[in-house]
TORLUMTOR-449111 format. One line per field, with one value per residue (C-alpha): residue number from 0; residue in one letter; chain; x, y, z. Coordinates in nm, 4 decimals, always signed. Example, Ala and Ser with C-alpha at 12.3 -4.5 7.8 and 13.67 -1.06 7.14 Angstrom:
<sites>
num = [0,1] .
residu = [A,S] .
chaine = [A,A] .
c1 = [+1.2300,+1.3670] .
c2 = [-0.4500,-0.1060] .
c3 = [+0.7800,+0.7140] .
</sites>
This chain:
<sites>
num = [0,1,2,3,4,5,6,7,8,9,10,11,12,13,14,15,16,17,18,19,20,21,22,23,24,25,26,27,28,29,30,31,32,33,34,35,36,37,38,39,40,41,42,43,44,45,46,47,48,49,50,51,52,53,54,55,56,57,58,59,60,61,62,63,64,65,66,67,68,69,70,71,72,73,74,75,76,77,78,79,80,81,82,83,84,85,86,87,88,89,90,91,92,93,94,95,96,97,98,99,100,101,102,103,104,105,106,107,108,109,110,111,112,113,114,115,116,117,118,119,120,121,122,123,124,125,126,127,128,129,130,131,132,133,134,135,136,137,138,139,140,141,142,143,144,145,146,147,148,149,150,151,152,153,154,155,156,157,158,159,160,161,162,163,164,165,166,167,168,169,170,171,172,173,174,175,176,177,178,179,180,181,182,183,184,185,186,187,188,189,190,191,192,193,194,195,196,197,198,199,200,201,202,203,204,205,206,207,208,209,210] .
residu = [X,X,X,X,X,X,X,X,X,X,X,X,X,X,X,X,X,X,X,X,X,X,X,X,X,X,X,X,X,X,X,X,X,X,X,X,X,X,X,X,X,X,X,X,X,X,X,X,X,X,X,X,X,X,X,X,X,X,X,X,X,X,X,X,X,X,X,X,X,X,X,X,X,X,X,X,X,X,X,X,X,X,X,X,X,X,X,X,X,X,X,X,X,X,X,X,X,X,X,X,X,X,X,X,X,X,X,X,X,X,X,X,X,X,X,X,X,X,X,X,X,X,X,X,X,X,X,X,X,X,X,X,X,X,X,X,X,X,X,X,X,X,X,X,X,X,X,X,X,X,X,X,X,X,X,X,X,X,X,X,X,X,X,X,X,X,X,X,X,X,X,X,X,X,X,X,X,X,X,X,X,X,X,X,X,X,X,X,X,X,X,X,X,X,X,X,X,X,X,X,X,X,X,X,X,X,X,X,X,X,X] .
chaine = [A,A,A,A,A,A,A,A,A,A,A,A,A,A,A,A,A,A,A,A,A,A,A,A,A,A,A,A,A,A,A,A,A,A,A,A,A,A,A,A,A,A,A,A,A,A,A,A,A,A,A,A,A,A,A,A,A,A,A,A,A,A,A,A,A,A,A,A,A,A,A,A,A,A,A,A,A,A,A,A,A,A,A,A,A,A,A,A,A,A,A,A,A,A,A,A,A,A,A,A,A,A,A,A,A,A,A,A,A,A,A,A,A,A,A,A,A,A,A,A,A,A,A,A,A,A,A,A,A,A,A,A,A,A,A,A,A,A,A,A,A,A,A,A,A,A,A,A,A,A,A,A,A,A,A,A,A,A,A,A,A,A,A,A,A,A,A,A,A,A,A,A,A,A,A,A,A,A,A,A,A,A,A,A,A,A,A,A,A,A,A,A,A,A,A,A,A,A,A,A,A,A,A,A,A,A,A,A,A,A,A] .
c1 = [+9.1476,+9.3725,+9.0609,+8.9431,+9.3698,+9.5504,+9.8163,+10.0665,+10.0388,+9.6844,+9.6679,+9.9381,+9.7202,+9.4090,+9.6626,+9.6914,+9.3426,+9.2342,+9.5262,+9.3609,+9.0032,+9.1364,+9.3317,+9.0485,+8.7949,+9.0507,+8.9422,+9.0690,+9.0024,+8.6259,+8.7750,+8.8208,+8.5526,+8.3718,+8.5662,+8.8368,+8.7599,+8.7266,+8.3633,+8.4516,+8.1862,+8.3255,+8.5326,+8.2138,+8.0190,+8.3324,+8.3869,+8.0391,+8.1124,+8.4177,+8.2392,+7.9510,+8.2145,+8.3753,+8.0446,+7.8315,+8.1483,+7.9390,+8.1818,+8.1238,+8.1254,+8.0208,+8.1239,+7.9554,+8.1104,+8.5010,+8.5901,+8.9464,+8.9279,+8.8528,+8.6042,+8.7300,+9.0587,+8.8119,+8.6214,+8.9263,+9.0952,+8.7992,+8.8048,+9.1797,+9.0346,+8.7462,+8.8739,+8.6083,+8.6569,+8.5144,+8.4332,+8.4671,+8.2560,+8.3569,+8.3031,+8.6084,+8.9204,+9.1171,+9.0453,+9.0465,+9.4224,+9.4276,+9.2561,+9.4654,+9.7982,+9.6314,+9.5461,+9.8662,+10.0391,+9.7967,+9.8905,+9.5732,+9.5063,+9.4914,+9.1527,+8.9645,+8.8880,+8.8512,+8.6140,+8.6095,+8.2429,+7.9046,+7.7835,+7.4461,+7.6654,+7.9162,+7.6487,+7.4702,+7.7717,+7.8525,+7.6755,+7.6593,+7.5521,+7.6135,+7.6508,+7.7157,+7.6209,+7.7696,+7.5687,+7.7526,+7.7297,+7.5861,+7.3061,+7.0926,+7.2307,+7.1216,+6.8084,+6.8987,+7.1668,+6.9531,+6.7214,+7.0143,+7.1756,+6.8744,+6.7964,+7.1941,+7.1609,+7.2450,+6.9993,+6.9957,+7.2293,+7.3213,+7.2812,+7.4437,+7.2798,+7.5132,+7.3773,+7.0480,+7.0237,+7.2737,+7.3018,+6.9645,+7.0770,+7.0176,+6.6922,+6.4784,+6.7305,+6.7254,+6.3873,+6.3090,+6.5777,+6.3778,+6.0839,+6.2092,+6.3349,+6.0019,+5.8474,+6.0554,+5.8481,+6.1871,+6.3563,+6.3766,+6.4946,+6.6792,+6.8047,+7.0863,+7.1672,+7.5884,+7.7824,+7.5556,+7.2858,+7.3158,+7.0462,+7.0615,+6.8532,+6.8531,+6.7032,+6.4726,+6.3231,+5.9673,+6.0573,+6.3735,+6.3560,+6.4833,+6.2196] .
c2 = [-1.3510,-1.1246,-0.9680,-0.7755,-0.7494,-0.5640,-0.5253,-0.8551,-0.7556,-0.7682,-1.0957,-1.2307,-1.1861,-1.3376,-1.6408,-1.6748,-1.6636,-1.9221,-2.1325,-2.1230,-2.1910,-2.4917,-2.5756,-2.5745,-2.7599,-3.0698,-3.3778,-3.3639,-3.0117,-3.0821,-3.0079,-2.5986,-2.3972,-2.1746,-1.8212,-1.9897,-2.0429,-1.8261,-1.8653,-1.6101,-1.5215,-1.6724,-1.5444,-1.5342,-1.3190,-1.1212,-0.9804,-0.8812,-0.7226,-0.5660,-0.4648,-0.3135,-0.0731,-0.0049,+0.0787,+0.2793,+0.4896,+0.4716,+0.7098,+0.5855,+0.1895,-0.0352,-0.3586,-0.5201,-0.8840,-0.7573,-1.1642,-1.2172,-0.9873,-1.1349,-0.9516,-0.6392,-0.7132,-0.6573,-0.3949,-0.1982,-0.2579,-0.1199,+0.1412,+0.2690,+0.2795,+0.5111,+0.7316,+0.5381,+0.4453,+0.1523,+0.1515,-0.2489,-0.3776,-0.6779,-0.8154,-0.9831,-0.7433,-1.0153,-1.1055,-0.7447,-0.7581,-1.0484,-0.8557,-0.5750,-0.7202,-0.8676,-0.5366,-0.4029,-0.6325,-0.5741,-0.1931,-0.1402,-0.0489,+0.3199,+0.2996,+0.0940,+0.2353,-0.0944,-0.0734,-0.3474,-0.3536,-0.4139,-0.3647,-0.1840,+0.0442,+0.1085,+0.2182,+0.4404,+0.6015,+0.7113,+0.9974,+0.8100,+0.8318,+0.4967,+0.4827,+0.0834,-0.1579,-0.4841,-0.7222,-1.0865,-1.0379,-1.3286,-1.4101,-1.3215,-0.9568,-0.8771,-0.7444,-0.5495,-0.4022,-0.3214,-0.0967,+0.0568,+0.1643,+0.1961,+0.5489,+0.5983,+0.5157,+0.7768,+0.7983,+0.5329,+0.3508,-0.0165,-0.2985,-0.6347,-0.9282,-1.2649,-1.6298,-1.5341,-1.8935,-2.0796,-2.2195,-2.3808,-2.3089,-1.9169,-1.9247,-1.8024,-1.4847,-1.4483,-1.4570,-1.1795,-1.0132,-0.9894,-0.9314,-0.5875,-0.5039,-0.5269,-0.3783,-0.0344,+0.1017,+0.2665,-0.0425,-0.2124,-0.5883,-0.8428,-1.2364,-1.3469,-1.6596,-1.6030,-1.8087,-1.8578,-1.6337,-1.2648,-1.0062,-0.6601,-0.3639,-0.0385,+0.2863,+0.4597,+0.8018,+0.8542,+1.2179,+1.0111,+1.2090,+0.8767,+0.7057] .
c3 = [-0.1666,-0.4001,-0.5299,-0.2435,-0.0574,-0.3051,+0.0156,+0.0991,+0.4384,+0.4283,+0.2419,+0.4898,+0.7602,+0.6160,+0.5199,+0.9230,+0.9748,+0.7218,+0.8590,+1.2085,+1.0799,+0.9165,+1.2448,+1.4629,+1.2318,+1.1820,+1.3668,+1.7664,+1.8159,+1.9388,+2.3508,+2.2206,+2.3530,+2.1746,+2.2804,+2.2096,+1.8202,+1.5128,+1.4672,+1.1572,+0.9389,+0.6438,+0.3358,+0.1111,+0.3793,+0.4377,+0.0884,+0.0511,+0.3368,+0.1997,-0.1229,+0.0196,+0.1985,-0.0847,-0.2853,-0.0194,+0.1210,+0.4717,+0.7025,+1.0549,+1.0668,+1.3869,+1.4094,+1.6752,+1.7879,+1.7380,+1.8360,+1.7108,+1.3922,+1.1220,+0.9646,+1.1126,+0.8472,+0.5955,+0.7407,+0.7623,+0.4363,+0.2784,+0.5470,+0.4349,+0.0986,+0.1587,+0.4495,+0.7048,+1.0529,+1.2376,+1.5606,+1.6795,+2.0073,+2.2023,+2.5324,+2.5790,+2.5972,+2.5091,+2.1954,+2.1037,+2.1828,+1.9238,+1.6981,+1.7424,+1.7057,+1.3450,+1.2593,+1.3296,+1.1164,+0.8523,+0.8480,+0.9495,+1.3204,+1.2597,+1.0909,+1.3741,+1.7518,+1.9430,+2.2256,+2.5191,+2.7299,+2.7264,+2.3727,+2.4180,+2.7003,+2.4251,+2.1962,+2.3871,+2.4929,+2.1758,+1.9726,+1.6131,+1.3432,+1.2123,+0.8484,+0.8207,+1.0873,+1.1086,+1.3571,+1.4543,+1.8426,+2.0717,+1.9365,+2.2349,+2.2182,+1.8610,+1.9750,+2.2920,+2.0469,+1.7441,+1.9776,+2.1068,+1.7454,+1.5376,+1.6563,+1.5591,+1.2048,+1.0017,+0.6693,+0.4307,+0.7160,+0.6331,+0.8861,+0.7913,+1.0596,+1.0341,+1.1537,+0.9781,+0.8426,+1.0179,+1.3282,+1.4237,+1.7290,+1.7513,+1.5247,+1.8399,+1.8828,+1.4877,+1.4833,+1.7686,+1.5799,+1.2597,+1.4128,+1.5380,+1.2213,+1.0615,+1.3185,+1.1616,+0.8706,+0.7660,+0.7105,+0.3974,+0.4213,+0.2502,+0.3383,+0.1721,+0.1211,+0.1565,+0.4280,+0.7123,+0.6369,+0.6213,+0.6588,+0.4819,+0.5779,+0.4737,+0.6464,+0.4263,+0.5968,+0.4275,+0.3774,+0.1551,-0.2201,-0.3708,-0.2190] .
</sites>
């Protein structure tokens, strides 16, 4: 991943994670429990996640579904490179503290504000606008949470969805997910066919000149 980490610490810590991945995929592991894996999003997702940063300079970022960091890493190395902040949601305090102590180590803990709750609490507790949106949550919550940031979005706001594809499993969330999306005339759409399915939409304001 030397492409998108110029920084050794950076890459050191993505090392770790990859390690873990592997760990918990090897045969024998099948007694972990879900909140106690990864369930990362994927170095492919990641770094299109990393370069859309990079390219769109958003200034306010939410991360929504903090889990143990991983793509927060590259949410906040590209962060450090444009003067952003992210603002990462979990549930579980816990594996914020994970997260945390990854970031740290990474150098990069000053550019994230890690916030432990309720998700669609967290959200409407804070005044936005959210320039870039990043959406890998329970899948049950991605709907509760979309209505709660969408009137947040800053113009021409990006929202990144995960799981769009992949697993069968949440396809009935996914699906109300989408559904709301379209139902917003503002928002332009796009499935991508990158790790396990991610979802790009854009806010376009009729009154938008570029329009």
């Amino acid at each position: 991943m030397a492409m998108v980490f110029d920084d050794p610490a950076v890459r050191a810590v993505f090392a770790d994670y990859e390690a873990r991945i592997a760990a918990e995929r090897a045969p024998g592991n099948g007694a972990r429990t879900r909140d106690d894996m990864l369930l990362p999003v994927g170095p492919e997702a990641a770094a299109l996640l990393h370069a859309l940063v990079l390219g769109r300079r958003p200034a306010r970022i939410l991360e929504l579904g903090t889990s143990y960091g991983y793509s927060t890493l590259f949410l906040a190395d590209a962060a450090r490179r444009t003067g952003a902040r992210v603002i990462s949601m979990d549930l579980a305090a816990y594996k914020q503290d994970h997260a945390r102590e990854q970031l740290e180590r990474a150098g990069l803990a000053a550019f994230v504000d890690f916030r432990a709750g309720d998700a669609v609490a967290l959200i409407e507790a804070d005044p936005g606008p959210f320039d870039f949106v990043l959406l890998d949550i329970w899948k049950d919550a991605y709907r509760p949470c979309f209505e709660a940031f969408y009137p947040k979005l800053a113009e021409e706001a990006l929202i990144a969805a995960d799981n769009m594809i992949e697993p069968a499993s949440a396809r009935a969330s996914v699906r109300d997910y989408r559904a709301a999306v379209r139902a917003r005339s503002d928002l332009q759409t796009m499935l991508l066919p990158i790790g396990q399915g991610i979802e790009l939409s854009v806010r376009w304001s009729p009154g938008n000149p570029r329009l």
